[in-house]
C-alpha positions as CSV (number, residue, x, y, z in Angstrom):
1,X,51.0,35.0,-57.8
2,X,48.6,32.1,-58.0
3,X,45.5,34.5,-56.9
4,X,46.9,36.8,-60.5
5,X,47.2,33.7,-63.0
6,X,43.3,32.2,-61.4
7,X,42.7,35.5,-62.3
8,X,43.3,36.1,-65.4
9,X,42.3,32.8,-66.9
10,X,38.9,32.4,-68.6
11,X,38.6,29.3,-68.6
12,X,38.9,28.9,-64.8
13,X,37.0,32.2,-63.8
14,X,34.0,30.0,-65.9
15,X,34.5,27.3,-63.3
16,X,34.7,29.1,-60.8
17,X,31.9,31.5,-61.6
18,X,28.7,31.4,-59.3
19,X,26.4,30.7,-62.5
20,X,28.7,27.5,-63.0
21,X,28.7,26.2,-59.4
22,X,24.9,27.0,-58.6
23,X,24.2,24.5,-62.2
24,X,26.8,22.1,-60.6
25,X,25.3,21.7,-56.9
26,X,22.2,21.8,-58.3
27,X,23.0,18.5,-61.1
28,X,24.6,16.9,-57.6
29,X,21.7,17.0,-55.3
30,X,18.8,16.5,-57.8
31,X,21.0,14.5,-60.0
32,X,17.2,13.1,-61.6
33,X,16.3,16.4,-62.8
34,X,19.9,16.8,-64.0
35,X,20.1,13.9,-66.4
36,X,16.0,15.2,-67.4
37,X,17.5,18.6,-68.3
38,X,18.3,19.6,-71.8
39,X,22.0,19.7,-72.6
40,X,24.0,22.6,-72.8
41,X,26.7,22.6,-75.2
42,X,29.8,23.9,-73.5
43,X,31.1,27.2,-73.8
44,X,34.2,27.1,-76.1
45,X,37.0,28.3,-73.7
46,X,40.7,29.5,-75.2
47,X,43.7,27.0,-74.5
48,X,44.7,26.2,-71.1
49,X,48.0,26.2,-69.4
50,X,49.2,22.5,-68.1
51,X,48.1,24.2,-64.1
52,X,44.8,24.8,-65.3
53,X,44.2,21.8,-67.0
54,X,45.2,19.5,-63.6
55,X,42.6,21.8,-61.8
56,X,39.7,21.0,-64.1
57,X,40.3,17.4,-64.3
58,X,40.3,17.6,-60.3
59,X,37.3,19.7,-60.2
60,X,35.7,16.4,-62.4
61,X,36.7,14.0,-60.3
62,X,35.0,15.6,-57.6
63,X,31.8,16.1,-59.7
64,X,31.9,12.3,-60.4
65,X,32.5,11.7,-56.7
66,X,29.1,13.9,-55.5
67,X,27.1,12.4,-58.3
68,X,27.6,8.5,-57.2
69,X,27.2,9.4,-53.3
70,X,24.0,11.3,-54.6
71,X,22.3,8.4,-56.5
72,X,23.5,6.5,-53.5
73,X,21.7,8.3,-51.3
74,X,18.6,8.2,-53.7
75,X,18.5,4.1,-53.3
76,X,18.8,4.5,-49.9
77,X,15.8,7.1,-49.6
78,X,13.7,4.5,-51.7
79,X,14.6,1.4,-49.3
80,X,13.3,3.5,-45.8
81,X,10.1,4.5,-48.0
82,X,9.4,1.0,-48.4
83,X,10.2,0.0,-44.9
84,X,7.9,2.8,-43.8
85,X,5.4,1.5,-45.8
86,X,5.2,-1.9,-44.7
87,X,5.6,-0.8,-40.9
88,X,2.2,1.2,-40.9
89,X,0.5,-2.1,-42.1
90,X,-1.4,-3.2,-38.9
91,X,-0.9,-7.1,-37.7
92,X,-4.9,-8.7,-37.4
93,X,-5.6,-9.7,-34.0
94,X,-8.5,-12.2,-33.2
95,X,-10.8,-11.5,-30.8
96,X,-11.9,-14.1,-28.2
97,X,-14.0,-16.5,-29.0
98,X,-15.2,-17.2,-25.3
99,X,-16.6,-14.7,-22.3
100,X,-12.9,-16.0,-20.5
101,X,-11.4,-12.5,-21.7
102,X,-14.3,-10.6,-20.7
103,X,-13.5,-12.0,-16.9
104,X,-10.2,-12.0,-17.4
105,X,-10.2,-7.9,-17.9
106,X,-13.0,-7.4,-15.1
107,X,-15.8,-7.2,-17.0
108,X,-15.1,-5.0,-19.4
109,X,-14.3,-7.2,-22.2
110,X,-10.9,-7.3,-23.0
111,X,-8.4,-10.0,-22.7
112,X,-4.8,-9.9,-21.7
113,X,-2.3,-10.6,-24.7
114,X,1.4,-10.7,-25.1
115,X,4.1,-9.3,-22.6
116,X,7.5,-8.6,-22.6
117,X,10.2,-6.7,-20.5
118,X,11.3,-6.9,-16.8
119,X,9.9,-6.2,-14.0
120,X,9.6,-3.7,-11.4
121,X,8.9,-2.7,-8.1
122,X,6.0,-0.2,-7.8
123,X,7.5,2.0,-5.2
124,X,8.0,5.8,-5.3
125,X,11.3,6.5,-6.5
126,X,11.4,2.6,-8.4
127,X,12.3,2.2,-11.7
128,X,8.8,2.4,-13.7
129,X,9.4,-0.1,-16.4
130,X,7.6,-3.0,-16.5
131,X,6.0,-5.4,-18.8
132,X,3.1,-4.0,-21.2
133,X,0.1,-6.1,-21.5
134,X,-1.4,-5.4,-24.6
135,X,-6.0,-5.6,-24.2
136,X,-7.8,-5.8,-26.9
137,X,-11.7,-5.0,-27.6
138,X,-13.2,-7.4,-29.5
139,X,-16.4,-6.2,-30.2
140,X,-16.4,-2.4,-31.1
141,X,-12.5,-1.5,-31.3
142,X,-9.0,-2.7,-32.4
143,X,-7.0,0.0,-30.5
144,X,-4.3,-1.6,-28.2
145,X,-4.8,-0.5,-24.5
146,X,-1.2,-1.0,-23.0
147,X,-1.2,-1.6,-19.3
148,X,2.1,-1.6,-17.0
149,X,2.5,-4.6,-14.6
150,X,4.7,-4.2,-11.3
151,X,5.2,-6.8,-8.3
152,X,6.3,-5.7,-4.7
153,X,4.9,-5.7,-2.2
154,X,1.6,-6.4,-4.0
155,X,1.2,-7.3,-7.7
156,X,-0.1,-4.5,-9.7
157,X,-1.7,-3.5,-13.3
158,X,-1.6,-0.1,-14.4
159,X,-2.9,1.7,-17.5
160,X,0.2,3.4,-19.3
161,X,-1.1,7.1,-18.3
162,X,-1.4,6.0,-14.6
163,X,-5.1,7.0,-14.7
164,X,-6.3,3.0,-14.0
165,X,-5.3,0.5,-11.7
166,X,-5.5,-2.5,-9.3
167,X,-3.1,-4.4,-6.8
168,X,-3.8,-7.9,-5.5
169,X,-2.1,-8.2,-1.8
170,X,-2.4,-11.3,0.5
171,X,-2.0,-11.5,4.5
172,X,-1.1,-14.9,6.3
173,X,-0.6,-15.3,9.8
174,X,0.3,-18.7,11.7
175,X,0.7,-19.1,15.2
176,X,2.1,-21.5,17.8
177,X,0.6,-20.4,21.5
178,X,1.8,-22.1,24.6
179,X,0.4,-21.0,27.9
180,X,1.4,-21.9,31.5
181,X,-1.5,-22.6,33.1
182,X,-3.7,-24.3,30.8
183,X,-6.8,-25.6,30.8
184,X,-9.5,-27.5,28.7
185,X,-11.8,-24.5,28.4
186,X,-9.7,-21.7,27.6
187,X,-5.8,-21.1,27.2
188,X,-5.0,-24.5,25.3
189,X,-1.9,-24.1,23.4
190,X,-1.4,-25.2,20.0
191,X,-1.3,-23.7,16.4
192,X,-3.9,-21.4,15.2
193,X,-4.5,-18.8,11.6
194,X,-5.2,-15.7,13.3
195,X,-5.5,-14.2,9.9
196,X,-5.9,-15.0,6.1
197,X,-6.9,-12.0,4.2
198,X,-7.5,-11.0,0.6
199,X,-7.4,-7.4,-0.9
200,X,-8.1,-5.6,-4.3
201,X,-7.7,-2.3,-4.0
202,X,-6.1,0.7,-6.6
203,X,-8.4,3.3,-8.7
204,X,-10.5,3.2,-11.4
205,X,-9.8,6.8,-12.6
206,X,-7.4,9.6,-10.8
207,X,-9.1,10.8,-7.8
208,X,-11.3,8.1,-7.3
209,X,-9.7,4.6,-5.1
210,X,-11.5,1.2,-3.9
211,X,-10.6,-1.4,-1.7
212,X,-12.7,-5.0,-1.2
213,X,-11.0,-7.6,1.3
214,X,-12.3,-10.5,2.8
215,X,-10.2,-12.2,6.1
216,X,-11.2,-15.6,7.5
217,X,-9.4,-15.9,11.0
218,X,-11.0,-17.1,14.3
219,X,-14.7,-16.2,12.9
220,X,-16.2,-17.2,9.6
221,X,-15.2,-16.1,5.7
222,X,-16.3,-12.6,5.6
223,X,-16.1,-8.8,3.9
224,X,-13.3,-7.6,6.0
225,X,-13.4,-3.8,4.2
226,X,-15.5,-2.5,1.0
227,X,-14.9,0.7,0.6
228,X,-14.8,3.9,-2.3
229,X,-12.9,6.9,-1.3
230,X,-13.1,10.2,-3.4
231,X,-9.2,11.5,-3.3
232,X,-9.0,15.1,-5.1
233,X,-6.0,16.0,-3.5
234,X,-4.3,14.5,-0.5
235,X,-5.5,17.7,1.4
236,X,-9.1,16.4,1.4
237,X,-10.5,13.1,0.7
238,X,-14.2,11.0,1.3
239,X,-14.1,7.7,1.9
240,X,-17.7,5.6,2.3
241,X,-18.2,2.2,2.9
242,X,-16.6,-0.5,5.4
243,X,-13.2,0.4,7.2
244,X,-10.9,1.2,9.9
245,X,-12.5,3.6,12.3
246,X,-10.3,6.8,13.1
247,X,-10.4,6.1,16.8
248,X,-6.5,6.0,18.2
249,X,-3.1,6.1,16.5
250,X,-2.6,2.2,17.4
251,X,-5.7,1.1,15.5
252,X,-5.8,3.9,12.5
253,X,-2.0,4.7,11.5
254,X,-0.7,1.3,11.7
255,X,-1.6,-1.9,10.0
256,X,-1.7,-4.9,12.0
257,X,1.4,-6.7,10.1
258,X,3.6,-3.8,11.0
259,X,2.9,-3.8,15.1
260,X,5.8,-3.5,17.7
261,X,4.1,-6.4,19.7
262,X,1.9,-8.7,17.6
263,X,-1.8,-7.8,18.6
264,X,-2.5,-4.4,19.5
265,X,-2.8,-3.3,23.2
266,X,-5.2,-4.8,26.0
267,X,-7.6,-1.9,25.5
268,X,-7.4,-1.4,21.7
269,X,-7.8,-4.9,21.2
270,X,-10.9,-5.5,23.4
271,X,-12.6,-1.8,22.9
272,X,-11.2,-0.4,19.9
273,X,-14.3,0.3,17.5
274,X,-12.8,-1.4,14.9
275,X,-14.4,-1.6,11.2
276,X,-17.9,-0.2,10.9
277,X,-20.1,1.2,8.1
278,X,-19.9,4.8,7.2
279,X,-18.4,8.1,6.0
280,X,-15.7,10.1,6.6
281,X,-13.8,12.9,5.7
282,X,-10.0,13.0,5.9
283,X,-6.2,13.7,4.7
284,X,-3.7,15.6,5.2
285,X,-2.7,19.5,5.9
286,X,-0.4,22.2,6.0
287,X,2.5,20.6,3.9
288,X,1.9,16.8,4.9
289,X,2.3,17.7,8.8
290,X,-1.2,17.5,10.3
291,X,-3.1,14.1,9.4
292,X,-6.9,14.5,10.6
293,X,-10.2,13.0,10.2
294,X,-13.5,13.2,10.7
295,X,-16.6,10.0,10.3
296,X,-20.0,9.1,11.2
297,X,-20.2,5.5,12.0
298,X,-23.7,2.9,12.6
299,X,-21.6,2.2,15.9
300,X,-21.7,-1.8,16.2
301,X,-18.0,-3.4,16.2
302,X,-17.1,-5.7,13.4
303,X,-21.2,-5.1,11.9
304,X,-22.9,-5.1,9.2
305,X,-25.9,-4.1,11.2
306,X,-26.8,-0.6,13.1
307,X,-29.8,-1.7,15.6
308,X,-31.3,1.9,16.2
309,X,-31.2,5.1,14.6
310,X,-28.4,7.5,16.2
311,X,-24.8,7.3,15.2
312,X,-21.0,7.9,16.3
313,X,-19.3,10.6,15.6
314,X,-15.2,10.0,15.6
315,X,-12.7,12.5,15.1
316,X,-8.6,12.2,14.6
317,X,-5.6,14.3,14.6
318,X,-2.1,13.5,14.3
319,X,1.0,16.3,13.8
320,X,4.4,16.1,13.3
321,X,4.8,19.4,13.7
322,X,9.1,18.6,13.0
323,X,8.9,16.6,9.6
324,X,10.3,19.1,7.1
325,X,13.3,19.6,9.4
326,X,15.4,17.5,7.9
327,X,18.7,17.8,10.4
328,X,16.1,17.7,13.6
329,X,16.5,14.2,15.6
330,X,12.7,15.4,16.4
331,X,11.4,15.1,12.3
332,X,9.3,11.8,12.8
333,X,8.1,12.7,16.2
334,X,4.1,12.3,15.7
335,X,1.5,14.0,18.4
336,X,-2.0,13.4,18.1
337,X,-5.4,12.3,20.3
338,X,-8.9,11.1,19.1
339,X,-12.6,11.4,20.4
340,X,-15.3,9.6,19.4
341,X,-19.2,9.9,20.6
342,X,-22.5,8.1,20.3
343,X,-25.8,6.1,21.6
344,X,-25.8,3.0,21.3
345,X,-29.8,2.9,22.4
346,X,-32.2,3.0,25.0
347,X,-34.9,0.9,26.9
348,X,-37.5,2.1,24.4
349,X,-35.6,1.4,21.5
350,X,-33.9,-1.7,20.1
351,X,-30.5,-2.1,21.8
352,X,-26.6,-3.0,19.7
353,X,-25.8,-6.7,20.8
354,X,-22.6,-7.0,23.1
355,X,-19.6,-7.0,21.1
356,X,-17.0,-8.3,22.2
357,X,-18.4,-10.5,25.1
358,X,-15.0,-11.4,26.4
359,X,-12.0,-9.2,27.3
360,X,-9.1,-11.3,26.3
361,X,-5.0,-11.1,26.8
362,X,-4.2,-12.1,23.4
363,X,-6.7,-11.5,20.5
364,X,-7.5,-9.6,17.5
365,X,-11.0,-10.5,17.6
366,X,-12.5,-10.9,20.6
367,X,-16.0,-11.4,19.4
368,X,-15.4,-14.9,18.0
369,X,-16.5,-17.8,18.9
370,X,-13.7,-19.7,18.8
371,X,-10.9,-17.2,19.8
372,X,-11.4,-18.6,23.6
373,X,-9.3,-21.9,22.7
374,X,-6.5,-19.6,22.5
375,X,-6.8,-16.4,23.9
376,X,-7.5,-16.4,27.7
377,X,-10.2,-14.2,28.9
378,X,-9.8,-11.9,32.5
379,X,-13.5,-10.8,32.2
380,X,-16.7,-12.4,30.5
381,X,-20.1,-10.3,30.6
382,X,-23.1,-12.5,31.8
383,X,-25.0,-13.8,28.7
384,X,-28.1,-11.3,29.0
385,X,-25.8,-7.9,29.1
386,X,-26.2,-5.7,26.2
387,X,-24.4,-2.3,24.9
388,X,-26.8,0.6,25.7
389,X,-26.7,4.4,26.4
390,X,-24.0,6.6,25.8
391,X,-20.5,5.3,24.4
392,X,-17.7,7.7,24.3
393,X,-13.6,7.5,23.9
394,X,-10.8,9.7,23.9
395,X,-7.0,9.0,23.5
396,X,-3.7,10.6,23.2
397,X,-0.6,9.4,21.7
398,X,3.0,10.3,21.2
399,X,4.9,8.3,18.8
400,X,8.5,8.6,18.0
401,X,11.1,7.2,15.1
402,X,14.4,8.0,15.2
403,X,17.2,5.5,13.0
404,X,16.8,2.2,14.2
405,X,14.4,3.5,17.3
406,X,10.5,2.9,17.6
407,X,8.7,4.0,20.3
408,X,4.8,4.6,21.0
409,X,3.0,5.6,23.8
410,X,-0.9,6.2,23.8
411,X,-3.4,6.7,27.0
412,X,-7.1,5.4,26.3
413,X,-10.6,6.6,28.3
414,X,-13.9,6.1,28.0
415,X,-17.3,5.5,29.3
416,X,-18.9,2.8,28.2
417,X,-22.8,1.6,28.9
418,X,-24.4,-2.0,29.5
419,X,-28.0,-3.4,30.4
420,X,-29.0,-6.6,31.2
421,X,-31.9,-7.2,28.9
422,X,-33.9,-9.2,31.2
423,X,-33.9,-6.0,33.3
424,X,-35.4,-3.1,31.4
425,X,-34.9,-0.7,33.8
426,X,-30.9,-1.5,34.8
427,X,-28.6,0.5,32.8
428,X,-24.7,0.9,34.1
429,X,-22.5,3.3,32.3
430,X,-18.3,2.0,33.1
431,X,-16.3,4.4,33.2
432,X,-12.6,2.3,31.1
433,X,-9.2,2.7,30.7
434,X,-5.8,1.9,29.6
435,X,-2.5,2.9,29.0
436,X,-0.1,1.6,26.5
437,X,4.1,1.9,26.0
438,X,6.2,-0.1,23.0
439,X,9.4,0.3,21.7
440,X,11.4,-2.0,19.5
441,X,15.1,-1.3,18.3
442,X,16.6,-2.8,14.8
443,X,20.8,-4.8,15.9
444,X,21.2,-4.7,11.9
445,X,20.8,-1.4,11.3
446,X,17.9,-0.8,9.4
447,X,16.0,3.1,10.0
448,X,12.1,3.8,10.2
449,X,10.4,7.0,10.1
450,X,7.0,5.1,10.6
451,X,5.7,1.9,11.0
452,X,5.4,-0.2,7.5
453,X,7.2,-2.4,5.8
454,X,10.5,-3.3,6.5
455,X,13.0,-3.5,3.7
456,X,16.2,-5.7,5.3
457,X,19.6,-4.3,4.9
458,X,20.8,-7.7,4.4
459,X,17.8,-10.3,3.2
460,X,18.4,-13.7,5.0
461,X,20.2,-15.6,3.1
462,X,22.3,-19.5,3.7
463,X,24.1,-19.2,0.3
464,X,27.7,-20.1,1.1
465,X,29.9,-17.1,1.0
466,X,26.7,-14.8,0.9
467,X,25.1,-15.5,4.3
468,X,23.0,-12.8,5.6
469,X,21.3,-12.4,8.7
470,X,18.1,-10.7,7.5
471,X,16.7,-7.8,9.8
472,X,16.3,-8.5,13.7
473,X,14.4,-5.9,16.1
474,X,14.4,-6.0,20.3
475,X,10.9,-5.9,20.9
476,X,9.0,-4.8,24.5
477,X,5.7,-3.5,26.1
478,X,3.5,-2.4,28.4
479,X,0.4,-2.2,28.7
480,X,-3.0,-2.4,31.2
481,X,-6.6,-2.6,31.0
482,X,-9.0,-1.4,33.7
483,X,-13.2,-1.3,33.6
484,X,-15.1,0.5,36.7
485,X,-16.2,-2.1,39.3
486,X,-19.7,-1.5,38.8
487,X,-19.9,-4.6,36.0
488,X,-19.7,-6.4,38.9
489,X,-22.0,-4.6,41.7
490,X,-24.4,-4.4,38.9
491,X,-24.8,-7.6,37.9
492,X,-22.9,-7.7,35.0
493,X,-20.3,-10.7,35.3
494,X,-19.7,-12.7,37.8
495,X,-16.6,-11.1,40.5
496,X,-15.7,-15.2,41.5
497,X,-14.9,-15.8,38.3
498,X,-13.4,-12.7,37.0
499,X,-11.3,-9.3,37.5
500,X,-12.3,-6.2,36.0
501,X,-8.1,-4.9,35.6
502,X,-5.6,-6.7,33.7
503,X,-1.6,-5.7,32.6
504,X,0.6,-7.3,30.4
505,X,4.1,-7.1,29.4
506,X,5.6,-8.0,26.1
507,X,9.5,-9.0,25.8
508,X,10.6,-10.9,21.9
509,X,12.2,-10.2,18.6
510,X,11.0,-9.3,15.6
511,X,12.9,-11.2,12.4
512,X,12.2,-10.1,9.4
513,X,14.0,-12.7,6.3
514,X,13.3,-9.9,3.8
515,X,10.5,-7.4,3.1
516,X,8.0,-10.2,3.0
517,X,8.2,-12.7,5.3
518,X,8.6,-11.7,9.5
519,X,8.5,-14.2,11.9
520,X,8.0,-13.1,16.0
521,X,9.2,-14.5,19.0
522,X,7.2,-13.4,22.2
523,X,6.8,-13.8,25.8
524,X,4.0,-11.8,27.4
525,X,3.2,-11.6,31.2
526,X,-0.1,-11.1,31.9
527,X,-1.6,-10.3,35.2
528,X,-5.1,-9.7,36.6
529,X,-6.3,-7.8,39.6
530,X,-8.1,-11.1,40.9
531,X,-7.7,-14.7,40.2
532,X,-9.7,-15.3,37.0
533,X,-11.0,-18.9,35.7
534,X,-9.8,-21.1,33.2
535,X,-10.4,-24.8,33.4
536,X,-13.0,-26.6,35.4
537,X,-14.4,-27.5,37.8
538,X,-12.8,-24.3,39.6
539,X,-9.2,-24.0,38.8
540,X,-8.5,-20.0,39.0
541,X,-4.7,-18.0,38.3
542,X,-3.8,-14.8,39.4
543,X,-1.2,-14.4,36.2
544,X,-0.6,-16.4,32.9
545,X,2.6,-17.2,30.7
546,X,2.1,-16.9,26.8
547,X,4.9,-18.2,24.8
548,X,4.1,-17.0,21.1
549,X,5.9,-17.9,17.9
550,X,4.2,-16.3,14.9
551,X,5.1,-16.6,10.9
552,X,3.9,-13.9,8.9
553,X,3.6,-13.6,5.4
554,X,2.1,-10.3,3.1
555,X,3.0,-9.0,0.2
């Protein structure tokens, strides 16, 4: 009935016409050309019933209604116009008036400015946000480089895109050594700074990574690694410069702060190649499961000096042939060996100095001159014997990780040659060996799939109602030494005085207080295939006792 009586009104079929309602929705949302618009007298219409006159005065209201929401809506257009406006204006910024904002940015001229935010550890799988340091050029440019600042373990600047960046890191070691028997030339206990080290290292574009350190320990302030390594893809990298040798898992795949025992074993530690100048190809194949490498070194331990004109030649490989078997209890078991050749010179050419003179129980570098207060040696060459001939090395290792379980093995050959440089015509080549088990076990429950930083379960904490133990690993090891008997029968070192095999066994715990600060606790048993020296006028000891407390700090 009401569809018939809509119908048959004229006035409403106006209103309701599509002419009328495209004029009225076009008045509501441009009501400015509207009100601009000439008038239209309207139409005269016949007389309406009472029902048709309470729908048009609805209809008005509703017309009323749109038009203030649309002029409404104009103010509110104008208001974000202006806001937009004012937001594009630039702030000035005044450029530094000094060179400090030149050093400040490394050089390059720009100064660090305002930060805000939170930090963030820079950690794969960490939360990315971090403060944004804002440079700016004051010279040639006003364009705001951001850079992204993270701490833990080291302390890091990054540009935004992740295409530049450094980390600061810092290594201290202090130790307390008690030996039993001790003497005024060698094995006096006390404390000692085994280490003190300094590193910058990060990128300076994708694909291309530095490091510089310097380390002051038992020898002098010095360039510990300098180094620039060409990184394309992980599958193949160049590195060039100063660094770690690829000779042994001990010595290349772990860093010293993250050892079972706290110096590496008796025949890394006294003929591991150590840092040395050169080039070398390396990374890592076939899905992350073969790590290999590939260098030519001068030769000379610890050098910055190659005394004649051949070189090493020093080859790694390390598989883990289990890792993308997730549910295998054999995923972090590592298998690997290393070979490494060269000449280190001959009676008619100039000959590498000895390095290290000593073979000590307890050292990190035996070549300095002030590591015999506290590490006691089992074999000193006489003070005329130099490295010559042929040098060569070979090793193979297993390593295993599983949970809370660490445990590496590694046997290590060689044949090494000495002279006495008073004799031109003596040359001895010694054959050398030594074999090497340590395992250490976390009581709180923390995993490892390699060895690296620890992050506790629990940091160590005295806060009442919040104490926390911190993470505490069973350490122990074995390990021996051996060098052919002919440094004696050729005149090398005196056999009264010392023994050309030594073994050692390690039994402490490891504490870590959280992922920064470890502290070990260490008895090692050292004995030696003869009595061996160490106080005057002739006081000799078939075996000595190291007690060894060590604080650690790196981050």
């Amino acid at each position: 009935m009401r569809r018939t009586e809509f119908g048959r009104s004229p006035r409403l079929r106006l209103l309701a016409s599509p002419a009328y309602l495209l004029v009225l929705i076009a008045a509501t949302a441009c009501p400015t050309a509207a009100q601009q618009a000439p008038k239209v007298p309207s139409p005269t219409l016949p007389s309406a019933s009472p029902r048709e006159v309470e729908l048009e005065a609805r209809l008005r209201k509703m017309e009323e209604a749109n038009q203030q929401l649309a002029d409404q809506m104009q103010l509110l257009m104008k208001e974000v116009k202006s806001l937009r406006t004012e937001g594009s204006k630039k702030p000035e910024v005044t450029a530094p008036a000094s060179g400090a904002g030149a050093t400040a940015a490394g050089g390059s001229g720009r100064s660090v400015g305002s930060a805000g935010g939170s930090s963030a550890q820079n950690e794969p799988g960490r939360n990315p946000a971090a403060p944004n340091y804002q440079g700016v050029s004051g010279a040639k440019s006003s364009k705001n480089t951001p850079l992204q600042a993270d701490f833990g373990p080291g302390f890091q600047l990054q540009s935004s895109d992740g295409e530049y960046q450094v980390q600061f890191h810092q290594e201290t070691q202090l130790d307390y050594r008690a030996f039993d028997p001790t003497g005024e030339e060698f094995a006096r206990q006390g404390f000692v700074i085994p280490r003190v080290r300094a590193f910058a290292n990060g990128r300076v574009t994708k694909g291309l990574d530095y490091m510089v350190s310097v380390n002051r320990g038992f020898g002098n302030l010095d360039i510990l690694d300098a180094w620039v390594n060409f990184h394309p893809s992980d599958k193949f990298q160049v590195k060039l410069g100063r660094f770690m040798t690829p000779m042994n898992y001990e010595q290349f795949a772990i860093q010293n702060m993250w050892l079972i025992a706290p110096e590496r074993s008796l025949f890394t530690s006294n003929l591991g190649l150590n840092r040395q100048l050169g080039v070398m190809v390396w990374g890592q194949a076939f899905n992350e499961r073969v790590d290999y490498a590939v260098g030519v070194f001068d030769g000379p331990r610890n050098s910055f000096v190659d005394y004649n004109d051949a070189k090493d030649v020093m080859t790694y490989l390390n598989v883990r042939p289990f890792q993308n078997d997730d549910d295998s209890f054999l995923r972090d078991l590592n298998l690997g060996g290393s070979f490494a050749y060269g000449d280190q010179g001959d009676q008619d050419a100039t000959s590498d100095p000895l390095i290290p003179r000593s073979f000590r129980v307890a050292a990190n570098a035996s070549n300095a001159g002030t590591a015999n207060r506290y590490a006691p040696p089992f074999l000193t060459f006489n003070d005329s014997v130099i490295e010559r001939g042929s040098r060569m090395f070979w090793s193979a290792n297993v390593a295993y990780f599983y949970k809370q379980l660490s445990i590496f093995a590694d046997y290590n050959g060689g044949i090494v040659g000495y002279a006495d440089s008073k004799n031109a015509a003596s040359s001895v080549e010694s054959p050398v060996s030594g074999f090497s088990v340590a395992a250490g076990y976390f009581l709180t429950g923390e995993t490892v799939q390699r060895r690296t930083i620890v992050e506790p379960k629990r940091p160590f904490s005295l806060k009442h109602g919040a104490f926390a133990p911190g993470a505490v690993e069973l350490v122990a090891r074995y390990n021996t030494f051996n060098i052919d008997e002919n440094v004696f029968t050729g005149k090398l070192a005196d056999p009264t005085k010392w023994s050309n095999s030594a073994w050692g066994t390690n039994v402490g715990i490891n504490w870590y207080l959280n992922r920064y600060v470890k502290i070990y606790l260490d008895w090692q048993h050292s004995e030696f295939g003869s009595p061996v020296f160490y106080a005057s006028p002739n006081k000799r000891s078939i075996a000595n006792e190291m007690y060894w407390l060590r604080f650690q700090f790196y981050f």
